[in-house]
C-alpha positions as CSV (number, residue, x, y, z in Angstrom):
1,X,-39.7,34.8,31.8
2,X,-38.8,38.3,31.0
3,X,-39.3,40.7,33.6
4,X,-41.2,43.0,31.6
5,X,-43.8,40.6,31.2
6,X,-44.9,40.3,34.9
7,X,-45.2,44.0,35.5
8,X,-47.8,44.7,33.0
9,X,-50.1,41.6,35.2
10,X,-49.0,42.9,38.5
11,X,-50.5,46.1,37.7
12,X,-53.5,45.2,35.7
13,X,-54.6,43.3,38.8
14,X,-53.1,45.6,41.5
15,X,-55.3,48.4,39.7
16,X,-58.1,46.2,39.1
17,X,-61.4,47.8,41.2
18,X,-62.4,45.7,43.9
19,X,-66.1,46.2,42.6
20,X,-65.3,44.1,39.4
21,X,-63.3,41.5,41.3
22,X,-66.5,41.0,43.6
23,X,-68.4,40.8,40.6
24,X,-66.4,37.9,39.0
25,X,-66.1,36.0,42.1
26,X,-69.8,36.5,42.2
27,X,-70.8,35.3,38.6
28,X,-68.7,32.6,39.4
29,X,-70.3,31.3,42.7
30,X,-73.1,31.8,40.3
31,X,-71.6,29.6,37.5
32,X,-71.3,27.3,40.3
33,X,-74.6,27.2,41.9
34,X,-76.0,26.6,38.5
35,X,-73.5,23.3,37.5
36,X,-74.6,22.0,40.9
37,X,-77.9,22.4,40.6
38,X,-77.5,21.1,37.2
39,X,-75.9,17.9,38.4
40,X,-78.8,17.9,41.3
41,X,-81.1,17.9,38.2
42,X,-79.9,15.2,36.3
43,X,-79.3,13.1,39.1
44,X,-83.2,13.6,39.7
45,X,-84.1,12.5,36.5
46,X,-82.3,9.4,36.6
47,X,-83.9,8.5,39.7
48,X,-87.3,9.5,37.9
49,X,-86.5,7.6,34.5
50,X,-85.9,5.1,36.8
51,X,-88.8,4.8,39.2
52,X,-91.0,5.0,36.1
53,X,-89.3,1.6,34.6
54,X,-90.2,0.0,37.9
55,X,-94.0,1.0,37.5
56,X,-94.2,0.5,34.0
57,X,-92.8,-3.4,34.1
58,X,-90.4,-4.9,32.6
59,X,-92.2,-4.9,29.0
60,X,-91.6,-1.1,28.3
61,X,-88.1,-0.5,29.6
62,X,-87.1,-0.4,25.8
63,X,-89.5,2.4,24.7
64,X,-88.2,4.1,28.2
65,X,-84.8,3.6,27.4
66,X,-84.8,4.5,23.8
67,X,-86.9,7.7,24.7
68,X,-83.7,9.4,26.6
């Protein structure tokens, strides 16, 4: 790579404010906390869907199933 092309990035981030870095890191711990508790969500609804097919029997795990 061209020299000229890494200067122009080392600046940009040297000169970056360390206000907006924060901020990004922030947004993405935030980006984070939401996928996990996304993941944490759907895991909860399996384990829902699931106990429901236990107390419904086995003659309406199709409409269960068919229903998600």
């Amino acid at each position: 790579m061209p020299p000229s092309f890494w200067v122009p990035t080392c600046l940009t981030s040297c000169s970056m404010p360390v206000k907006l870095t924060t901020m990004m890191k922030k947004k993405e711990m935030r980006l984070q906390m939401i996928r996990m508790r996304m993941k944490v969500r759907r895991k909860m609804d399996l384990v829902r869907t699931v106990n429901r097919k236990k107390e419904k029997g086995k003659e309406r795990t199709g409409l269960a199933c068919s229903s998600k």
